[in-house]
mmCIF file of the N, C-alpha and C atoms, coordinates in Angstrom:
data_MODEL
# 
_entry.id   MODEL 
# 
loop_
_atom_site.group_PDB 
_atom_site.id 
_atom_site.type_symbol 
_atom_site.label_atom_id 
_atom_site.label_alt_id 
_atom_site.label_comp_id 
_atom_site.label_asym_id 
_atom_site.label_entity_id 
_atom_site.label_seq_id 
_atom_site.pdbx_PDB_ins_code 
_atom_site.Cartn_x 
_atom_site.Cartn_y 
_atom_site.Cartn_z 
_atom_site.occupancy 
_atom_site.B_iso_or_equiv 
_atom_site.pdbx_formal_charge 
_atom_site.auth_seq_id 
_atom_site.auth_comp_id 
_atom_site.auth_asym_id 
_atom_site.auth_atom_id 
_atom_site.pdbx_PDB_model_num 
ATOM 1   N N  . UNK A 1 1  ? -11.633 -7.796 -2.193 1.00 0.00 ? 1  UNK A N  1 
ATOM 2   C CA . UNK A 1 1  ? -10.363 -7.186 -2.571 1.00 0.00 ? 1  UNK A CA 1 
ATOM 3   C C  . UNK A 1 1  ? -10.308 -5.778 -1.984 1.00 0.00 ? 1  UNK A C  1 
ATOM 4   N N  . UNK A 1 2  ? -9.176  -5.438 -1.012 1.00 0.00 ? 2  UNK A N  1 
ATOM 5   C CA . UNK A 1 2  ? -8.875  -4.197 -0.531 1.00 0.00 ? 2  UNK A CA 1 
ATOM 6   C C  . UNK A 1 2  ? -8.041  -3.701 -1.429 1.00 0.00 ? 2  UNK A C  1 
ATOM 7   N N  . UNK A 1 3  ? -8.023  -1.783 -1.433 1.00 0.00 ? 3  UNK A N  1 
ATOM 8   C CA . UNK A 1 3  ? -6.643  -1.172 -2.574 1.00 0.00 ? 3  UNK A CA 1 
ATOM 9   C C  . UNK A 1 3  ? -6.642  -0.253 -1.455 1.00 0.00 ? 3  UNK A C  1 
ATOM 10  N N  . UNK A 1 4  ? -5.645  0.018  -1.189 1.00 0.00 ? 4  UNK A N  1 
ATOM 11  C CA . UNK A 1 4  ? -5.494  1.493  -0.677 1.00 0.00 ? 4  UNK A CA 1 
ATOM 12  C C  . UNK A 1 4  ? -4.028  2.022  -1.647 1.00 0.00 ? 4  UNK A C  1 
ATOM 13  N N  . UNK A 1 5  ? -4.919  3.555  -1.882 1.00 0.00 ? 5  UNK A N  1 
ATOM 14  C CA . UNK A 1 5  ? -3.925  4.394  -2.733 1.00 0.00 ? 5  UNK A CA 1 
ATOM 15  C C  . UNK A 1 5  ? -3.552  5.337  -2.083 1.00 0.00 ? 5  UNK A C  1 
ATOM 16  N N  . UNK A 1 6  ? -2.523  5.349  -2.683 1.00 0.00 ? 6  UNK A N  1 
ATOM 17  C CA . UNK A 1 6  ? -1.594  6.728  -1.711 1.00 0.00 ? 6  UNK A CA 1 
ATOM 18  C C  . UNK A 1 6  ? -1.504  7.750  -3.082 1.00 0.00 ? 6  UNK A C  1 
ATOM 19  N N  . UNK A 1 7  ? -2.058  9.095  -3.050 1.00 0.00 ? 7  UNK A N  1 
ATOM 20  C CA . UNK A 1 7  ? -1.945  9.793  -3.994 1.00 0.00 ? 7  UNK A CA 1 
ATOM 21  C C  . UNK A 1 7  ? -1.204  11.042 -3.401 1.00 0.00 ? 7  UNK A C  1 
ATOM 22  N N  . UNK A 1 8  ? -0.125  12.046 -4.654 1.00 0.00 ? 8  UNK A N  1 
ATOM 23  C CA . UNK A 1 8  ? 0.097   12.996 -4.245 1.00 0.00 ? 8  UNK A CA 1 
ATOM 24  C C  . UNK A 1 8  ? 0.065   14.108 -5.592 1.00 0.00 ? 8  UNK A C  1 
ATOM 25  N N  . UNK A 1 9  ? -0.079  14.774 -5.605 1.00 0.00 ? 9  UNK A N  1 
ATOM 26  C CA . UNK A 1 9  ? -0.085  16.134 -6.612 1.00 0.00 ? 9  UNK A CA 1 
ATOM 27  C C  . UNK A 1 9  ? -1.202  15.145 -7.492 1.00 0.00 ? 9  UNK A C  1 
ATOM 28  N N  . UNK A 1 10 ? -1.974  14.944 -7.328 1.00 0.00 ? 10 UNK A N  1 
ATOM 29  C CA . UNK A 1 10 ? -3.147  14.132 -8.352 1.00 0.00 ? 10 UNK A CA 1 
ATOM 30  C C  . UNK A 1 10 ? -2.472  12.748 -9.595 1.00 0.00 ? 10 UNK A C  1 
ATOM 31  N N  . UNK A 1 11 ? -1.649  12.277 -8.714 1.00 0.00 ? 11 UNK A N  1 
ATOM 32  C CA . UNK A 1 11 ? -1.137  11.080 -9.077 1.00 0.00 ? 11 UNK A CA 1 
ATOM 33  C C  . UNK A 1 11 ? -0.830  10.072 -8.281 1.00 0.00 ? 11 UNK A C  1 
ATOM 34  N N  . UNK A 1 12 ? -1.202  9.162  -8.345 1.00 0.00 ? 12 UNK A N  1 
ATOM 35  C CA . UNK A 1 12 ? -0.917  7.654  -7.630 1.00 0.00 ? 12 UNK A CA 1 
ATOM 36  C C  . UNK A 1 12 ? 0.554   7.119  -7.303 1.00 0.00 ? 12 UNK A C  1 
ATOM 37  N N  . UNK A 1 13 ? 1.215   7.454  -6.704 1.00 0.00 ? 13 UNK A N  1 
ATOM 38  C CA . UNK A 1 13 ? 2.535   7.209  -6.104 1.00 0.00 ? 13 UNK A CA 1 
ATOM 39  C C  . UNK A 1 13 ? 3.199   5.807  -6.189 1.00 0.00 ? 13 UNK A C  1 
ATOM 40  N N  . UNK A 1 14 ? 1.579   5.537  -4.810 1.00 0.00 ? 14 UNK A N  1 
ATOM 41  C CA . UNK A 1 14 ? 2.107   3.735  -4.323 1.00 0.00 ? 14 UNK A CA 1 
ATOM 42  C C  . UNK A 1 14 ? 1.001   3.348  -3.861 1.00 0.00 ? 14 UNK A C  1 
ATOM 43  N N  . UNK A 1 15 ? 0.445   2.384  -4.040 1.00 0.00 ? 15 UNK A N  1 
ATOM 44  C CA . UNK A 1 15 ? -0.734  1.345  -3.765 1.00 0.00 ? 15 UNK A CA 1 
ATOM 45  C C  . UNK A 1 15 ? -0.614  0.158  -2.805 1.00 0.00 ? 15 UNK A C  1 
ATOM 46  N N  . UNK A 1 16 ? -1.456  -0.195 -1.763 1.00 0.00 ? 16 UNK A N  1 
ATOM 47  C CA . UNK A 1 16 ? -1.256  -1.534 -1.863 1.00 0.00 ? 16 UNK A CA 1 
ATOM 48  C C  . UNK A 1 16 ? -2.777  -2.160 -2.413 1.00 0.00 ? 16 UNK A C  1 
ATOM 49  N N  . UNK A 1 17 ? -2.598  -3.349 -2.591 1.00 0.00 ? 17 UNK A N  1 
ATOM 50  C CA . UNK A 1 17 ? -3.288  -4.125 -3.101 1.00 0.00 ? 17 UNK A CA 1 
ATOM 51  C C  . UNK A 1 17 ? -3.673  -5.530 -2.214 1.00 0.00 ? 17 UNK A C  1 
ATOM 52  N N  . UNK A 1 18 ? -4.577  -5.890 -1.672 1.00 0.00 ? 18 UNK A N  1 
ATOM 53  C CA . UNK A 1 18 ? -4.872  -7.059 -1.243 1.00 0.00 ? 18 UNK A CA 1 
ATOM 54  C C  . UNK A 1 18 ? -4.639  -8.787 -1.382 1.00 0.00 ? 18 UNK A C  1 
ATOM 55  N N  . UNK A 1 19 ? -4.754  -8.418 -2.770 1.00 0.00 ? 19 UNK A N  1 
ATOM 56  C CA . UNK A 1 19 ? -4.226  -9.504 -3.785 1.00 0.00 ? 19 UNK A CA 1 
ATOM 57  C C  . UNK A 1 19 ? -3.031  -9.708 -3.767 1.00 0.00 ? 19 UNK A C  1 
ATOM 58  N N  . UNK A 1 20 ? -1.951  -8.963 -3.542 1.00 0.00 ? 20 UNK A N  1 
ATOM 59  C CA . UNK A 1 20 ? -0.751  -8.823 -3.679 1.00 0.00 ? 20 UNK A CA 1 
ATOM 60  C C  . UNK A 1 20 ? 0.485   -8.979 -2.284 1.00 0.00 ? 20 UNK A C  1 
ATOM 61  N N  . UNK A 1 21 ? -0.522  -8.194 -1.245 1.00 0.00 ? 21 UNK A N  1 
ATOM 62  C CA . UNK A 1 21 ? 0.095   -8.240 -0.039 1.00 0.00 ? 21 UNK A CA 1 
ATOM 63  C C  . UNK A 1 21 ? 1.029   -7.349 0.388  1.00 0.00 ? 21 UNK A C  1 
ATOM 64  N N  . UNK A 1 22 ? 1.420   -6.459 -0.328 1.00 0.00 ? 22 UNK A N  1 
ATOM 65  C CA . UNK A 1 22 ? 2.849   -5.399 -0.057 1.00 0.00 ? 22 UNK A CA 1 
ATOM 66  C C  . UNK A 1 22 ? 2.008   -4.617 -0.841 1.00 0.00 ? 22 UNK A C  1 
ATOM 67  N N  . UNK A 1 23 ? 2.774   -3.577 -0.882 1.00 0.00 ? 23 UNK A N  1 
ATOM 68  C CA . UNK A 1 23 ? 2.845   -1.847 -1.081 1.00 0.00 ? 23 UNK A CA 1 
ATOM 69  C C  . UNK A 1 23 ? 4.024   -1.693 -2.336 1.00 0.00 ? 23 UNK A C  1 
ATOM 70  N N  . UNK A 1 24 ? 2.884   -1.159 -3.769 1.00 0.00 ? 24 UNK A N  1 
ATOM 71  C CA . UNK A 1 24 ? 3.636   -1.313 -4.652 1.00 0.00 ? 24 UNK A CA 1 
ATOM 72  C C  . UNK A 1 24 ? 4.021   0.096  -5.515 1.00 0.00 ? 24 UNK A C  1 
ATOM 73  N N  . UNK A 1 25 ? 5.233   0.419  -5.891 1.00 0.00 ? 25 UNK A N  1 
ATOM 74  C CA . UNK A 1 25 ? 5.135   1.959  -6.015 1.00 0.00 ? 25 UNK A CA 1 
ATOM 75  C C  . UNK A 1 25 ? 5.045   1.849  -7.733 1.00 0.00 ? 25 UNK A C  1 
ATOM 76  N N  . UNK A 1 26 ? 4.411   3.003  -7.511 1.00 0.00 ? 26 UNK A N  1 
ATOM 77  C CA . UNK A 1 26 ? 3.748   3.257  -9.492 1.00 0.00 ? 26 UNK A CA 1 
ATOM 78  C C  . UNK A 1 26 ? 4.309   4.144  -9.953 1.00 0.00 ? 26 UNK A C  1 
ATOM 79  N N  . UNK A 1 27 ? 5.230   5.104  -9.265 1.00 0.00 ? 27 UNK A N  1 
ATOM 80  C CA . UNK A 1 27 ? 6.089   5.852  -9.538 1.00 0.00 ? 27 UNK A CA 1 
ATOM 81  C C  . UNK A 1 27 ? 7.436   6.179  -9.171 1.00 0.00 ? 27 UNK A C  1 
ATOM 82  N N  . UNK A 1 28 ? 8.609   6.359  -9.393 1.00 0.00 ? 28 UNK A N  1 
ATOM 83  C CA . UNK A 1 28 ? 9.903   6.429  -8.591 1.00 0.00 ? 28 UNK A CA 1 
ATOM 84  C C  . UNK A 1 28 ? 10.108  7.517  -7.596 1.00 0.00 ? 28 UNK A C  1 
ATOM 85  N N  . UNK A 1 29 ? 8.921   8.073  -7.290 1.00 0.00 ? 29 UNK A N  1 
ATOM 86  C CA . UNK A 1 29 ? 8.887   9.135  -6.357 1.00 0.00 ? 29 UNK A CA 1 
ATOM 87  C C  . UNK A 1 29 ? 8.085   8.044  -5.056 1.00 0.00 ? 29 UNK A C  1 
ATOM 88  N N  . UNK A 1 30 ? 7.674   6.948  -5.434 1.00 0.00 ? 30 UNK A N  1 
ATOM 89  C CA . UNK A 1 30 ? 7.114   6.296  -4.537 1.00 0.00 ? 30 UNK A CA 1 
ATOM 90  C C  . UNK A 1 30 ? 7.663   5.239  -4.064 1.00 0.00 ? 30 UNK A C  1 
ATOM 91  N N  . UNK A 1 31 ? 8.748   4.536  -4.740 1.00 0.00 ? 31 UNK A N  1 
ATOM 92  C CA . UNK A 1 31 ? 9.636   3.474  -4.188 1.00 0.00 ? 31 UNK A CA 1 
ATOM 93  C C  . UNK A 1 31 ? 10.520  4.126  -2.855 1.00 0.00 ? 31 UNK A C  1 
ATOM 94  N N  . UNK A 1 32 ? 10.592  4.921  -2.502 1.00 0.00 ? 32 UNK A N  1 
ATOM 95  C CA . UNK A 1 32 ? 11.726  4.896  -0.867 1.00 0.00 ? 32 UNK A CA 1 
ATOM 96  C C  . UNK A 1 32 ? 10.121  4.865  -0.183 1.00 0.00 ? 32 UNK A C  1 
ATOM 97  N N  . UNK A 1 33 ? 8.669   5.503  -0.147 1.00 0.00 ? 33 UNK A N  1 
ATOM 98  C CA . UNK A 1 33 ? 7.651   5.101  0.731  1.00 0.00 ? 33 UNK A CA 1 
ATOM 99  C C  . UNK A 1 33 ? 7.160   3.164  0.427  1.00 0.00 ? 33 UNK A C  1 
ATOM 100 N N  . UNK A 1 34 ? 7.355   2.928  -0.172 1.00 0.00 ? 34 UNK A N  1 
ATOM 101 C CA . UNK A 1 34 ? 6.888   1.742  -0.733 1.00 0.00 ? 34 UNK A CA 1 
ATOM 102 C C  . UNK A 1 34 ? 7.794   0.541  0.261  1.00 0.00 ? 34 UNK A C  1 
ATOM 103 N N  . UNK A 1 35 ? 9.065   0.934  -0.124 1.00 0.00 ? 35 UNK A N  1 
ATOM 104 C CA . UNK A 1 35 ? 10.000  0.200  0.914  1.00 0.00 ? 35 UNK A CA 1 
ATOM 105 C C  . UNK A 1 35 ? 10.183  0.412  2.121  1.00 0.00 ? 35 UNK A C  1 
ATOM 106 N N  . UNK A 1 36 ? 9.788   1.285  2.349  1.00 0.00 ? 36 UNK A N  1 
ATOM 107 C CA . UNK A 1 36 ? 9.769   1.977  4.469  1.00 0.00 ? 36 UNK A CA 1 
ATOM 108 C C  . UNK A 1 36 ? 8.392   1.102  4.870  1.00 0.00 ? 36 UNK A C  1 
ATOM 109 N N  . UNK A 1 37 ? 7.128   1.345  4.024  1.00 0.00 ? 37 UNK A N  1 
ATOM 110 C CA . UNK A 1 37 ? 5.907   0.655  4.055  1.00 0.00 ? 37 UNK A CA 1 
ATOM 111 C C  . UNK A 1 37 ? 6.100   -0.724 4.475  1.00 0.00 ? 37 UNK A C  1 
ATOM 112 N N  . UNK A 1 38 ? 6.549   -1.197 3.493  1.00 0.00 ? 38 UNK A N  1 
ATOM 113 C CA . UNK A 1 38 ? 6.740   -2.998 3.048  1.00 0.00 ? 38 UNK A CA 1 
ATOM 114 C C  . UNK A 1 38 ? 7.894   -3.506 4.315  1.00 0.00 ? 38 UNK A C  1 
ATOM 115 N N  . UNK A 1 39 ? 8.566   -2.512 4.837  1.00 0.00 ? 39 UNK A N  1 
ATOM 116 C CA . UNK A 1 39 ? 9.674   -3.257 6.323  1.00 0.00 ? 39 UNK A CA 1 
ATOM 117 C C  . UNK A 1 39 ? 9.047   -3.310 7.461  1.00 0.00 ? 39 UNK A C  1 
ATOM 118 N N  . UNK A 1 40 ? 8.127   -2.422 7.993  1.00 0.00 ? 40 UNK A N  1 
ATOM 119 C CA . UNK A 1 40 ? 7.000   -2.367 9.003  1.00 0.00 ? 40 UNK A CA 1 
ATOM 120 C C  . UNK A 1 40 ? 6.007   -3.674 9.074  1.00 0.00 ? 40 UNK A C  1 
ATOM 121 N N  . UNK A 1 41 ? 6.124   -4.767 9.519  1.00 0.00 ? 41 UNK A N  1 
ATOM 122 C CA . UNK A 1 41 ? 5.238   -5.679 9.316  1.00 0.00 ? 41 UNK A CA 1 
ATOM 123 C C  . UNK A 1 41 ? 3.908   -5.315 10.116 1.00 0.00 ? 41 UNK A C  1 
ATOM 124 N N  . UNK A 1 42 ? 3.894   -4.458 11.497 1.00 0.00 ? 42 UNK A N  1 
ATOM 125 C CA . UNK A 1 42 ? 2.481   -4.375 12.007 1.00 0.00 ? 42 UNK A CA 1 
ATOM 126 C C  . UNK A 1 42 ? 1.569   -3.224 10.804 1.00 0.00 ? 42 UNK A C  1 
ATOM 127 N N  . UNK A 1 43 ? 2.348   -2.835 10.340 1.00 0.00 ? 43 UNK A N  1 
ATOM 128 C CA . UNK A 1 43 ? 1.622   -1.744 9.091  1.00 0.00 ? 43 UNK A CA 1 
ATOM 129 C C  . UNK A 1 43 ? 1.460   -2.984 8.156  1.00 0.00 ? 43 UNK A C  1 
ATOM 130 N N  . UNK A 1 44 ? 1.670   -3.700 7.605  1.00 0.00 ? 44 UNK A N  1 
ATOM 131 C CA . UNK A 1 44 ? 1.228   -4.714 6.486  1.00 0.00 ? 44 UNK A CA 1 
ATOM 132 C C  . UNK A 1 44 ? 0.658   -5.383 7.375  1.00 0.00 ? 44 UNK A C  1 
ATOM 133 N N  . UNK A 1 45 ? 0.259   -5.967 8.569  1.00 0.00 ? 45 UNK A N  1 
ATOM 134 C CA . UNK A 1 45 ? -0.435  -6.584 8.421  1.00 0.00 ? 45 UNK A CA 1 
ATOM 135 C C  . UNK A 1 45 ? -1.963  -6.384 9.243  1.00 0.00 ? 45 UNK A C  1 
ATOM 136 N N  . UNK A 1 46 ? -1.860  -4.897 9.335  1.00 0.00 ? 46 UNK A N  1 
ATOM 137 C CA . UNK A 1 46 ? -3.256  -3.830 9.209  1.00 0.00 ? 46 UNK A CA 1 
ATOM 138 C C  . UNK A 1 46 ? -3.862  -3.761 8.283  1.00 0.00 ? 46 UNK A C  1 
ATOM 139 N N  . UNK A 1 47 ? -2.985  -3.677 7.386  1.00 0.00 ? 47 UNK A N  1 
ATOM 140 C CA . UNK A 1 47 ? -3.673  -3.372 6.049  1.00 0.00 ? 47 UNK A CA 1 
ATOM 141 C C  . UNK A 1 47 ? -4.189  -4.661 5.247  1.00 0.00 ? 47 UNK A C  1 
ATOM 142 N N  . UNK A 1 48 ? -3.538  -5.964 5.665  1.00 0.00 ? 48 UNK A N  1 
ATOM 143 C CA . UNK A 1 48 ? -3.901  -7.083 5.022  1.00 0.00 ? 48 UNK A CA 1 
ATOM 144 C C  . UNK A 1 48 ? -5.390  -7.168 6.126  1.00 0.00 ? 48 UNK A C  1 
ATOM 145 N N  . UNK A 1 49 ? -5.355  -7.127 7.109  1.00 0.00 ? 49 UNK A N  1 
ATOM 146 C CA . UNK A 1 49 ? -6.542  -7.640 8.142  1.00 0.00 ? 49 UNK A CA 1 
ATOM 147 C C  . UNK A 1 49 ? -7.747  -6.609 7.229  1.00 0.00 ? 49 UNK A C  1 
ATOM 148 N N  . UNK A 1 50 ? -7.731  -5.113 6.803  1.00 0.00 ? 50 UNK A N  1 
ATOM 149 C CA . UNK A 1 50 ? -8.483  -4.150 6.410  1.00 0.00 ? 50 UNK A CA 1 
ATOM 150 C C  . UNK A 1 50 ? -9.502  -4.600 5.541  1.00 0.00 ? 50 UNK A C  1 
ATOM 151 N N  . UNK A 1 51 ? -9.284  -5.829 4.575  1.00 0.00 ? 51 UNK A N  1 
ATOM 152 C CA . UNK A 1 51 ? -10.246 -6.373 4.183  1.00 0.00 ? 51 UNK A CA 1 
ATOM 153 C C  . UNK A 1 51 ? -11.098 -7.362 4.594  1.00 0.00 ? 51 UNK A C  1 
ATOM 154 N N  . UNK A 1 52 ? -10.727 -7.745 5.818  1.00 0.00 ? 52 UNK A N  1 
ATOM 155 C CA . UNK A 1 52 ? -12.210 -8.424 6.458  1.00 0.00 ? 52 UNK A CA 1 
ATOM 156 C C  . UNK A 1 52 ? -12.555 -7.320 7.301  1.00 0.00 ? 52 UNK A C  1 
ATOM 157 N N  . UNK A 1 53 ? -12.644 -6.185 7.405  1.00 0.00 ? 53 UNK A N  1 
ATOM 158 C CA . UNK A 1 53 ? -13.274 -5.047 8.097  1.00 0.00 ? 53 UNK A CA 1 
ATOM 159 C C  . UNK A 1 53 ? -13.940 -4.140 6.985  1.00 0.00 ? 53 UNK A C  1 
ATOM 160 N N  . UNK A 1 54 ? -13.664 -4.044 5.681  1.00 0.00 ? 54 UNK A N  1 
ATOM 161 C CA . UNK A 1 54 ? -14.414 -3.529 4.883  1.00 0.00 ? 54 UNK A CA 1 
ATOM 162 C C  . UNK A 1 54 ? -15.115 -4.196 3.411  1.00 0.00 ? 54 UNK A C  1 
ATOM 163 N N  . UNK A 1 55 ? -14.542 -5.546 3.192  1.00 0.00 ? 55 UNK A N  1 
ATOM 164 C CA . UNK A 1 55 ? -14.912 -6.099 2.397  1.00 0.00 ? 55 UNK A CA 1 
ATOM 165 C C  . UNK A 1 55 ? -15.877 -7.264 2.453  1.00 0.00 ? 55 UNK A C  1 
# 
């Protein structure tokens, strides 16, 4: 299982999750990055490949 967190001012914004497959925002300061994230498919699917490179 890969997570990558996106943190800002010492709070968790938007995540993605491996399990999940998209970029999920944990805060409403993080849904317009969450959705710019999630339309980019060569960026999702870097980040999906990221766990057979670190896991």
């Amino acid at each position: 299982r890969y997570v990558y967190r996106h943190i800002y001012n010492r709070q968790q914004d938007v995540h993605f999750d491996s399990d999940v497959g998209h970029y999920v925002a944990d805060t409403p300061l993080g849904e317009p990055d969450a959705k710019y994230w999630n339309s980019q498919p060569e960026l999702l699917e870097q980040r999906r490949a990221a766990v057979d490179t670190f896991c």
